[in-house]
N, CA, C and O of each residue as an XYZ file, in Angstrom:
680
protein
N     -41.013     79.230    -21.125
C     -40.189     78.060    -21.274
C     -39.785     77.508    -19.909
O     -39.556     76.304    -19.801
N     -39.663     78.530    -18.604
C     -39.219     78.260    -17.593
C     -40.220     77.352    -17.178
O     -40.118     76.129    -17.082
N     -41.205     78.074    -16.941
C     -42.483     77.252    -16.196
C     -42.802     75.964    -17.022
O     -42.964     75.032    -16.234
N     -42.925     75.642    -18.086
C     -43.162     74.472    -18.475
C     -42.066     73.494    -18.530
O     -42.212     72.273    -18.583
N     -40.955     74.141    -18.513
C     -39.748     73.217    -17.939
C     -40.173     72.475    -16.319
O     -40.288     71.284    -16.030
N     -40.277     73.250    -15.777
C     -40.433     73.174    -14.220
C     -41.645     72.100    -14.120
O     -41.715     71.222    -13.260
N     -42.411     72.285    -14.963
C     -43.785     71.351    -14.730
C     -43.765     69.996    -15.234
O     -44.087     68.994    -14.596
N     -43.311     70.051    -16.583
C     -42.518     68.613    -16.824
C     -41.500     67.814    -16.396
O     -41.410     66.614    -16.659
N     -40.574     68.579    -15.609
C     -39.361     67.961    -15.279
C     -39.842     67.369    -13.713
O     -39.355     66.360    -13.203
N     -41.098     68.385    -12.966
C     -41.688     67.959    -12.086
C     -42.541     66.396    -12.048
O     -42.630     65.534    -11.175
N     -42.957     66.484    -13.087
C     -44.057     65.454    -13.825
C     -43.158     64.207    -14.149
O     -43.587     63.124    -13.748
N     -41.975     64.226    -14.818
C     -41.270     63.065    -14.486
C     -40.557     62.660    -13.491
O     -40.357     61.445    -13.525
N     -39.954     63.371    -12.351
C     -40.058     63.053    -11.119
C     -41.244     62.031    -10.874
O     -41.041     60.838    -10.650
N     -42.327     62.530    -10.929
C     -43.210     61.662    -10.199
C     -43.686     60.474    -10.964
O     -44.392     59.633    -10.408
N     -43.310     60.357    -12.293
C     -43.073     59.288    -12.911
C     -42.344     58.042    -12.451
O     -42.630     56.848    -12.357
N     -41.114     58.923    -12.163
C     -39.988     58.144    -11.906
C     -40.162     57.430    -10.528
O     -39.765     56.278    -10.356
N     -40.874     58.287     -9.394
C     -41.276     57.739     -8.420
C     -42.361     56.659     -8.584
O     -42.104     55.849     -7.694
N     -43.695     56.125     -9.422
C     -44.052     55.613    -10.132
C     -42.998     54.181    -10.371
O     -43.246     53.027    -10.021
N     -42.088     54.563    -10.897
C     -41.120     53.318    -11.301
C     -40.624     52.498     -9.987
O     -40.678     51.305     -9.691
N     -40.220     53.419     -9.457
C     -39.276     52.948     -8.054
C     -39.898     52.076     -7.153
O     -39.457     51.020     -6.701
N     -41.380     52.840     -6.858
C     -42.546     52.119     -5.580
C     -43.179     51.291     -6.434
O     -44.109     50.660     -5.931
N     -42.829     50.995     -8.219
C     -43.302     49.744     -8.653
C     -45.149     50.211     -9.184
O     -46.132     49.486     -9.332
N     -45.042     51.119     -9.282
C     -46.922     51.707     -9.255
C     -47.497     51.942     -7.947
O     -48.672     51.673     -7.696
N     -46.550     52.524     -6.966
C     -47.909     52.536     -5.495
C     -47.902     53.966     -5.769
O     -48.033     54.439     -4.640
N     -47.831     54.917     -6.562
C     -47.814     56.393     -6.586
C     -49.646     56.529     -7.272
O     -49.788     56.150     -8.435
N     -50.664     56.950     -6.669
C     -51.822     57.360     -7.121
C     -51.909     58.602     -7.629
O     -51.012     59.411     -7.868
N     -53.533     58.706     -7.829
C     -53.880     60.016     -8.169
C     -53.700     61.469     -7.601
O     -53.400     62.537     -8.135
N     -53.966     61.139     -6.451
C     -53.893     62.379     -5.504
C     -52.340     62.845     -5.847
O     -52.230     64.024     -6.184
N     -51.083     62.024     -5.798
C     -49.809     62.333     -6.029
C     -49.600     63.249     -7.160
O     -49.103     64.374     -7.192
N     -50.174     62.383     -8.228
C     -49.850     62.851     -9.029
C     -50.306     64.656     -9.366
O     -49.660     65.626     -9.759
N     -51.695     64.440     -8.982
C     -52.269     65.629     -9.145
C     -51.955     66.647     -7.736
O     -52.623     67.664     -7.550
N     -51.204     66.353     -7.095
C     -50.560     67.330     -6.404
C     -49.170     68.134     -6.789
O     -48.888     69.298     -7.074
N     -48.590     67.126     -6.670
C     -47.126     67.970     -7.335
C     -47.026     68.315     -8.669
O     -46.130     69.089     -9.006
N     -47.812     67.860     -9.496
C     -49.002     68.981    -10.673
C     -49.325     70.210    -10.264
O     -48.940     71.164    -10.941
N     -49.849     70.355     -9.454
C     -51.016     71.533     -8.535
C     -49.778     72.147     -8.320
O     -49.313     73.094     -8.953
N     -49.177     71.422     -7.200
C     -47.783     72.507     -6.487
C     -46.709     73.254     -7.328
O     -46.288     74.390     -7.111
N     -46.284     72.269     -8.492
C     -45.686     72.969     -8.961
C     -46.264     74.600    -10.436
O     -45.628     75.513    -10.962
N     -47.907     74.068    -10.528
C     -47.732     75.155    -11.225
C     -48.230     76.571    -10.460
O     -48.437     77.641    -11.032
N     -48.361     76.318     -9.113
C     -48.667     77.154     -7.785
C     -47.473     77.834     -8.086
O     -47.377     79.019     -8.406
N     -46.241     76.710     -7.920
C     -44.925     77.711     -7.315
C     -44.784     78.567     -8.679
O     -44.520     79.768     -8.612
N     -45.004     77.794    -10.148
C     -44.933     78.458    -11.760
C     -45.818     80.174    -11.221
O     -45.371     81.295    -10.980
N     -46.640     79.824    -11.223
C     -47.543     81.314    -10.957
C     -47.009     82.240    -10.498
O     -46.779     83.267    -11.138
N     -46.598     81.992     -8.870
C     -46.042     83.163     -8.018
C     -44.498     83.114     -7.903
O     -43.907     83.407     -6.864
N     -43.785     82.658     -9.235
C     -42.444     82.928     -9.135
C     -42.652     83.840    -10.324
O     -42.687     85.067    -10.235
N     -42.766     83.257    -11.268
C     -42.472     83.986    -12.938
C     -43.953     84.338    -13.692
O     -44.051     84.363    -14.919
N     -45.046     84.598    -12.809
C     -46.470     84.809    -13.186
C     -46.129     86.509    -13.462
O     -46.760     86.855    -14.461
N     -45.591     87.282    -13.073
C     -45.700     88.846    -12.911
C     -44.541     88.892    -13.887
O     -44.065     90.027    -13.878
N     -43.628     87.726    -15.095
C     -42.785     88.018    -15.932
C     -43.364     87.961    -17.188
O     -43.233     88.890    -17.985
N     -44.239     86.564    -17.537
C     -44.301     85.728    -18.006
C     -45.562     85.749    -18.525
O     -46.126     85.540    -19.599
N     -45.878     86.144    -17.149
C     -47.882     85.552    -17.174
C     -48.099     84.015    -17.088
O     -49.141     83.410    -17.340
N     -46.828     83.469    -16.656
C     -47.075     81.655    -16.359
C     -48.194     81.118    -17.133
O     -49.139     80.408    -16.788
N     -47.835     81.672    -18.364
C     -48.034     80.847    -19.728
C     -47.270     79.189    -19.796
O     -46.227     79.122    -20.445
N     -47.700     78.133    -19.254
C     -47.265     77.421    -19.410
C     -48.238     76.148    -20.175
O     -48.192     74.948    -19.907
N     -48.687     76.501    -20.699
C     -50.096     75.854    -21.717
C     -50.373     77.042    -22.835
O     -50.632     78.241    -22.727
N     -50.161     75.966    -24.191
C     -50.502     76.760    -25.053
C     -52.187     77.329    -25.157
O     -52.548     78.360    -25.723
N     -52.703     76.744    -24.734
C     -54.201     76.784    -24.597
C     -54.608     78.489    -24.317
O     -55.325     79.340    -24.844
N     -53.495     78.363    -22.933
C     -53.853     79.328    -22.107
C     -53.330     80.714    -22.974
O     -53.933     81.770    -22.787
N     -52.075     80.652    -24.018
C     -51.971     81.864    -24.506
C     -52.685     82.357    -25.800
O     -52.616     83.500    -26.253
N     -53.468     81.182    -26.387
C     -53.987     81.204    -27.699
C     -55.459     81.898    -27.339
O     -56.083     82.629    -28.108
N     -55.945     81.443    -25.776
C     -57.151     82.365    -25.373
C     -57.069     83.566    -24.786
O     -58.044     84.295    -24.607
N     -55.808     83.857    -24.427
C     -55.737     85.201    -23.925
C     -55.618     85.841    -24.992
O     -56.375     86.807    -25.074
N     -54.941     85.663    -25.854
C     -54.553     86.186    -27.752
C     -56.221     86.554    -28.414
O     -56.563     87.579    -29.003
N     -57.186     85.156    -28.027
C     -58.090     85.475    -28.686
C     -58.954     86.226    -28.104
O     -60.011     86.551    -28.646
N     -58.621     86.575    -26.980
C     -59.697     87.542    -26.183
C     -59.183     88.847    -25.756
O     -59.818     89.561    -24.980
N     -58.092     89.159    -26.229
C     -57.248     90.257    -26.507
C     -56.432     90.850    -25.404
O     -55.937     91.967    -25.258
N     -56.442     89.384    -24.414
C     -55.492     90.125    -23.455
C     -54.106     89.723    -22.967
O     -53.550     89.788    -21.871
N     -53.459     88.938    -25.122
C     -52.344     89.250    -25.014
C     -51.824     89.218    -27.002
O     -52.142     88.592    -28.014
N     -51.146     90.010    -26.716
C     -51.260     90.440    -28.250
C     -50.284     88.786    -29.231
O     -49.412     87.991    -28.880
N     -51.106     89.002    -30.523
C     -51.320     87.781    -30.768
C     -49.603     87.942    -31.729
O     -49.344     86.996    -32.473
N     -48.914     88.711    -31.679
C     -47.733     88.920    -32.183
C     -46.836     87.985    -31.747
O     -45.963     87.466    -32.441
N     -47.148     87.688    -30.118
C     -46.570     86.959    -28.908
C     -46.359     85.515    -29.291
O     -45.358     84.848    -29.027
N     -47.498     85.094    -29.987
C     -48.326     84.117    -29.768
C     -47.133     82.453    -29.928
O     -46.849     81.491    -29.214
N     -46.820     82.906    -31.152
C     -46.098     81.898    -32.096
C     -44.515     81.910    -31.212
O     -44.104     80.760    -31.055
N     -43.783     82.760    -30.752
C     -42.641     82.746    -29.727
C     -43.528     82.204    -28.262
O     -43.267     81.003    -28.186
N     -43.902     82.360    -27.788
C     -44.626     81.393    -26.386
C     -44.875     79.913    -27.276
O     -44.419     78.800    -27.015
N     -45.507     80.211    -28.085
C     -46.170     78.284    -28.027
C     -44.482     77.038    -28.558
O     -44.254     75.832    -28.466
N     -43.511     78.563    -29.217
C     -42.666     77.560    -29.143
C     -41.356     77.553    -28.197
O     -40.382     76.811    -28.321
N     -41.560     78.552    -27.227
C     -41.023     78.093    -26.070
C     -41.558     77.158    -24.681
O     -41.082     76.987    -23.559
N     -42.559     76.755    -25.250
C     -43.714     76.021    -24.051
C     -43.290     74.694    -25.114
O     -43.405     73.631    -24.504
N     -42.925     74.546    -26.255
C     -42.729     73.345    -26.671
C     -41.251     72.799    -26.604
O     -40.978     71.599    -26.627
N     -40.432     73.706    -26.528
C     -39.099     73.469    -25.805
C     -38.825     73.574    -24.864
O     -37.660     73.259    -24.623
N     -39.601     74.028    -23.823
C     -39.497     73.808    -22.381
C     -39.964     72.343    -22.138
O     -39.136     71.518    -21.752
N     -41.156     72.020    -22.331
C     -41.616     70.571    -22.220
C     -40.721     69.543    -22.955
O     -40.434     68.529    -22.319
N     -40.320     69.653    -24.013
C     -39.249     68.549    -24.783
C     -38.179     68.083    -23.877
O     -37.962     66.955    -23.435
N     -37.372     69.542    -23.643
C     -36.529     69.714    -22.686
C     -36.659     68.979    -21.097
O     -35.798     68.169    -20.753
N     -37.824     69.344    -20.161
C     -38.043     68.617    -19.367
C     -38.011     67.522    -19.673
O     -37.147     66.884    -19.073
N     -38.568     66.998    -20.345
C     -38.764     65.504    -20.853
C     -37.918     64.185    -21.014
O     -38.108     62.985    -20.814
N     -36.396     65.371    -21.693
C     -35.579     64.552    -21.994
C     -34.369     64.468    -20.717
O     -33.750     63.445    -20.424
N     -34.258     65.439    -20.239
C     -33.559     65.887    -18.906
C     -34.075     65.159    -18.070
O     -33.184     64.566    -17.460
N     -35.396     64.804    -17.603
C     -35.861     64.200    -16.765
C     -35.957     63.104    -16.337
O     -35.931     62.648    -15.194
N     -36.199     62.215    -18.350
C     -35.906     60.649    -18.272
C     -34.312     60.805    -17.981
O     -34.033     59.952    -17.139
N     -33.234     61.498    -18.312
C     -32.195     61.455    -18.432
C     -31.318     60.951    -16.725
O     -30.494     60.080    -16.443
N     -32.058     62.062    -15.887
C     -32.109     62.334    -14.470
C     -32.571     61.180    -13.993
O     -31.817     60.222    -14.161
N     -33.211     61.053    -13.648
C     -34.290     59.897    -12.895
C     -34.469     58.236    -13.707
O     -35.062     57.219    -13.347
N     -33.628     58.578    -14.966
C     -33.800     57.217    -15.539
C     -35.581     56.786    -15.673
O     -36.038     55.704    -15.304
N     -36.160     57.591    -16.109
C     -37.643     56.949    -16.405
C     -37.386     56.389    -17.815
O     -36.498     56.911    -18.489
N     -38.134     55.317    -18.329
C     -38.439     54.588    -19.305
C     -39.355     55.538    -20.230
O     -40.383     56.111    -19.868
N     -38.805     55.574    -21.401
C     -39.492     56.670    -22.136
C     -40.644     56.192    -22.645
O     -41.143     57.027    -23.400
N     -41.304     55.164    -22.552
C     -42.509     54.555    -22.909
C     -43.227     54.737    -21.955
O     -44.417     54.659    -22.260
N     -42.984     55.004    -20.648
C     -43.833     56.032    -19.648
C     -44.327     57.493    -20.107
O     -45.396     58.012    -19.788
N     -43.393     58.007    -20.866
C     -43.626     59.756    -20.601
C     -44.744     59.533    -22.152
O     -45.103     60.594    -22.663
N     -45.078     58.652    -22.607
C     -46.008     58.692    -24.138
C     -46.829     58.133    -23.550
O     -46.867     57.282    -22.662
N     -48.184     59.236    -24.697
C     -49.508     58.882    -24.664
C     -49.763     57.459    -25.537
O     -49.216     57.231    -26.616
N     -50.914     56.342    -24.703
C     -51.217     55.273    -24.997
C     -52.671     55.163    -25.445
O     -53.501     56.026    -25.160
N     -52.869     54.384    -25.951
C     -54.957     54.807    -26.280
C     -54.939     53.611    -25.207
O     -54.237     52.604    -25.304
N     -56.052     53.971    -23.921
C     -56.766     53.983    -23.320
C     -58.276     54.158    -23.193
O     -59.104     53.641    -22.441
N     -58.353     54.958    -24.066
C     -60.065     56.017    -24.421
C     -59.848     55.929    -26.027
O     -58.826     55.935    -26.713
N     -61.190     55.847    -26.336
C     -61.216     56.506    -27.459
C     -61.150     58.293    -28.240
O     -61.247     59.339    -27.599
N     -61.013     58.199    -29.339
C     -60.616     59.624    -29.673
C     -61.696     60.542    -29.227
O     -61.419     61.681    -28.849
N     -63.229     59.983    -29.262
C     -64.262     61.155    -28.858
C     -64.236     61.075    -27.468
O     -64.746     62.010    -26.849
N     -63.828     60.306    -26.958
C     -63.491     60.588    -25.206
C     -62.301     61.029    -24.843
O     -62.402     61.885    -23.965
N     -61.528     60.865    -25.066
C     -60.048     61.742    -24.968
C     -60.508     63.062    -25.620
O     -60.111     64.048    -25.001
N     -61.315     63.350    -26.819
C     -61.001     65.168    -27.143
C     -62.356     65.685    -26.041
O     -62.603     66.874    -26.246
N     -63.561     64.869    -24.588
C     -64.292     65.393    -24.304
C     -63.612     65.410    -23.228
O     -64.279     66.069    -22.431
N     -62.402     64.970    -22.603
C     -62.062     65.071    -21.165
C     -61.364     65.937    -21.334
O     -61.539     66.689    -20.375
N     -60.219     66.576    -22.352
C     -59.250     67.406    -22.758
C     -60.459     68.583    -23.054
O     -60.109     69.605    -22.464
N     -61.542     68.759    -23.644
C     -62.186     69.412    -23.521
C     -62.667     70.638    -22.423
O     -62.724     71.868    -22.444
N     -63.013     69.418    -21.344
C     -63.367     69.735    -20.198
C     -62.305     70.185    -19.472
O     -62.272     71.347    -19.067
N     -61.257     69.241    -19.216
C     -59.969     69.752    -18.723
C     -59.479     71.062    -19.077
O     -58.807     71.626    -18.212
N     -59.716     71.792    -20.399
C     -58.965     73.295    -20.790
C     -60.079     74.154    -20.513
O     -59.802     75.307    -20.185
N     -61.286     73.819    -20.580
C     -62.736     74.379    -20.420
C     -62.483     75.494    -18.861
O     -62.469     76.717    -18.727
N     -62.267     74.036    -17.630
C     -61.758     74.346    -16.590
C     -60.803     75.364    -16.256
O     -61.127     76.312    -15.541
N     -59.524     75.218    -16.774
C     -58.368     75.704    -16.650
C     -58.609     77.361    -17.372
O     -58.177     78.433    -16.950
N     -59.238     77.155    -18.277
C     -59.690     78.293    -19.008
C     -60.585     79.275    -18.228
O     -60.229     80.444    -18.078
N     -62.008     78.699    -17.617
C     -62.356     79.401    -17.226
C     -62.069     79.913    -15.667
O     -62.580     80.963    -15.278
N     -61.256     79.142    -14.830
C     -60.074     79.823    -13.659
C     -59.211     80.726    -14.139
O     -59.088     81.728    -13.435
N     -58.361     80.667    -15.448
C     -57.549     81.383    -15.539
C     -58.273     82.546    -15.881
O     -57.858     83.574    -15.346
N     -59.304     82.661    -16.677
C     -59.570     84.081    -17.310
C     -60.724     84.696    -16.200
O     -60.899     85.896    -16.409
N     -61.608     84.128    -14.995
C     -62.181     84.854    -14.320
C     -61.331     85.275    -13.048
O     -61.788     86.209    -12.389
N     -60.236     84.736    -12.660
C     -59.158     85.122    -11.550
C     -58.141     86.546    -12.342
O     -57.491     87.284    -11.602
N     -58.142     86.745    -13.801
C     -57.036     87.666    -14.272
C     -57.426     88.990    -14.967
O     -56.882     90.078    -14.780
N     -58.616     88.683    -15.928
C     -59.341     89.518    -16.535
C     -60.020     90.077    -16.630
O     -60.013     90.919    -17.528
N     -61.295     89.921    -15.532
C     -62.683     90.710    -15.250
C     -62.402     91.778    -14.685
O     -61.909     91.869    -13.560
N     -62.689     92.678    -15.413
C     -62.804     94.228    -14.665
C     -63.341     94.371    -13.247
O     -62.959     95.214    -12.435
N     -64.183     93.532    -13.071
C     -65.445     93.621    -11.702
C     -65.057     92.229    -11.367
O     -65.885     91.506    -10.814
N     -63.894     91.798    -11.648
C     -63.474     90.139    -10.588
C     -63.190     90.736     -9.365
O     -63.028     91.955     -9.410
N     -63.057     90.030     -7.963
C     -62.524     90.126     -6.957
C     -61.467     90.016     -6.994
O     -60.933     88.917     -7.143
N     -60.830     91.107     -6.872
C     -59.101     91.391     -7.068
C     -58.564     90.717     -5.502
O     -57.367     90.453     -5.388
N     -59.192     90.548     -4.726
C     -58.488     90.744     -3.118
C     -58.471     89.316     -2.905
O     -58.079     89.094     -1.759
N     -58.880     87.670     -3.890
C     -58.762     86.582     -3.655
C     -57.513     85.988     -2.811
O     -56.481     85.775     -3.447
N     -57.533     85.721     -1.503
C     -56.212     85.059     -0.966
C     -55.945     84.068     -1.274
O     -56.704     83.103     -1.363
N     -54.277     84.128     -1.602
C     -53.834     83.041     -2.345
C     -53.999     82.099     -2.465
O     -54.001     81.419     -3.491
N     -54.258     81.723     -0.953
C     -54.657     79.940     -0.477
C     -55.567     79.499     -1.443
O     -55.657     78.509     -2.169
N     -56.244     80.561     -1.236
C     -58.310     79.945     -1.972
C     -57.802     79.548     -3.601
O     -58.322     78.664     -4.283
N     -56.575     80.499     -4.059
C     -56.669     80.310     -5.817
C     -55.617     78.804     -5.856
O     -55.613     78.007     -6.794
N     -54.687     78.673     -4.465
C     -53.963     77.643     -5.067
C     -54.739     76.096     -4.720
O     -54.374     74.975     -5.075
N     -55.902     76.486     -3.919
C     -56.343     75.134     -3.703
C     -57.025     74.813     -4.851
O     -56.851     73.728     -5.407
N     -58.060     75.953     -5.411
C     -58.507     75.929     -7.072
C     -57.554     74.945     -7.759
O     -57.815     73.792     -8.101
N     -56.205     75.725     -7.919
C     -55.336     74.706     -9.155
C     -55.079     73.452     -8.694
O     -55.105     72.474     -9.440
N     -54.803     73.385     -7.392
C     -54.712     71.920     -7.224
C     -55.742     70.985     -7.518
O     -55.633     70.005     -8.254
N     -57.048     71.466     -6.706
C     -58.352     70.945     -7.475
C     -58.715     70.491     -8.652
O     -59.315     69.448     -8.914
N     -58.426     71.108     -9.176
C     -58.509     71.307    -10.960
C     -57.873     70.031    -11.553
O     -58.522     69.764    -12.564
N     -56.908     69.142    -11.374
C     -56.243     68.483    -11.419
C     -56.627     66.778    -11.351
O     -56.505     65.858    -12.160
N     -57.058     66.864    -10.193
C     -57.861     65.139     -9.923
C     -59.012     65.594    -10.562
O     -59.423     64.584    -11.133
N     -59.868     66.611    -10.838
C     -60.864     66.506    -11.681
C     -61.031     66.141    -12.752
O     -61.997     65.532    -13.213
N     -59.693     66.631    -13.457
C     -58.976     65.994    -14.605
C     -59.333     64.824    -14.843
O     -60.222     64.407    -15.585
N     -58.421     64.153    -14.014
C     -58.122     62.433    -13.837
C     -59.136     61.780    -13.807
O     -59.224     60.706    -14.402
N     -60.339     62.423    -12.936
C     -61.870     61.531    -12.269
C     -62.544     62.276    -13.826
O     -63.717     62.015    -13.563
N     -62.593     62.708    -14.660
C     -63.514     62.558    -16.245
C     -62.273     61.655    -16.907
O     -62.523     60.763    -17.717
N     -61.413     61.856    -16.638
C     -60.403     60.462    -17.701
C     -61.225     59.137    -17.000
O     -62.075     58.454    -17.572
N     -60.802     58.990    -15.795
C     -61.226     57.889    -15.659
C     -62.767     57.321    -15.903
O     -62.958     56.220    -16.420
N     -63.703     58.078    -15.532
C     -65.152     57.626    -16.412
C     -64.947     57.863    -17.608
O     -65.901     57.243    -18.077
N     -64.554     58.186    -18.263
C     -64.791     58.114    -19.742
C     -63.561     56.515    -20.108
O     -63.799     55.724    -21.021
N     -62.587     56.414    -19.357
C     -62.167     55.120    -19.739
C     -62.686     53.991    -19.036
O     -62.777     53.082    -19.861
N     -62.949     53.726    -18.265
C     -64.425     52.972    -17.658
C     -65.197     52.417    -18.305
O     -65.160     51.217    -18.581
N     -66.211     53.393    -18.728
C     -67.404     53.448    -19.855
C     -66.695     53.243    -21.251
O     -67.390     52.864    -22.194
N     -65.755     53.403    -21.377
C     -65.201     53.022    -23.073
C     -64.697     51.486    -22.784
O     -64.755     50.759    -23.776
N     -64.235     50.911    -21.634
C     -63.948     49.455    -21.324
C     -65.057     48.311    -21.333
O     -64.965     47.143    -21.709
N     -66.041     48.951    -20.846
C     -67.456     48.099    -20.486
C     -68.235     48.327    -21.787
O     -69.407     47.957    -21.723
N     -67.896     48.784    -22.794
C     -68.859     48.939    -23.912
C     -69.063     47.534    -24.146
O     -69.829     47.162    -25.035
């Protein structure tokens, strides 16, 4: 609940900054203090938690047995009250317009479920070859895994954006 507090409440910050500079806040922004904050999520409350802060991420560790699926249903609904929570605290804080923090169709539905696809695909397969492989490289320095998550992030954004592109020009 912590960490997904922290990531949303982060996320409207940079919303809110968004509002202020009028739209001069880009991608890179965004997908940084994304990156940074679930960097700092990891190596604060990662060794409590397991910085479960995506349900994604605990429904595949559940299904691959490396977290018992008893768990499952208390995480996904503290990751949904952590995010609510940010959400509302955040517009509350920063005064963002709550028609910012909602999803808009932009893409269509088979392009939105192939970038979200790809997007957890990603996230999925960082999280489970950095935590779980018996024969992973345990000795990865940090730098190398937090530039990964930051990475991970505008990659995101750059398949949203071709797929809304190509859904505009049809």
């Amino acid at each position: 609940m912590v960490g997904t507090f922290l990531l949303l409440f982060c996320i409207c910050g940079i919303v809110a900054c968004t509002q202020i500079l009028r739209g001069e806040v880009g991608l890179m922004e965004y997908a940084s203090v994304a990156g940074l904050t679930i960097i700092v999520v990891i190596f604060s409350i990662g060794s409590i938690s397991g910085a479960h802060v995506n349900p994604a991420v605990t429904i595949a560790f559940a299904t691959f047995g490396h977290f018992p699926w008893s768990k499952v249903p208390l995480y996904i609904l503290a990751q949904t009250v952590g995010s609510v929570s940010a959400t509302y605290v955040g517009s509350s804080v920063y005064g963002v317009k709550t028609e910012l923090m909602t999803t808009r169709p932009a893409i269509g539905c088979s392009s939105a479920f192939w970038v979200e696809f790809m997007a957890t695909f990603m996230l999925m397969f960082l999280a489970t070859s950095l935590t779980s492989q018996s024969r992973s490289v345990r000795q990865i320095p940090h730098v190398f895994v937090s530039k990964l998550i930051v990475l991970l992030l505008p990659q995101t954004c750059i398949l949203f954006f071709i797929f809304a592109v190509t859904a505009f020009f049809r």
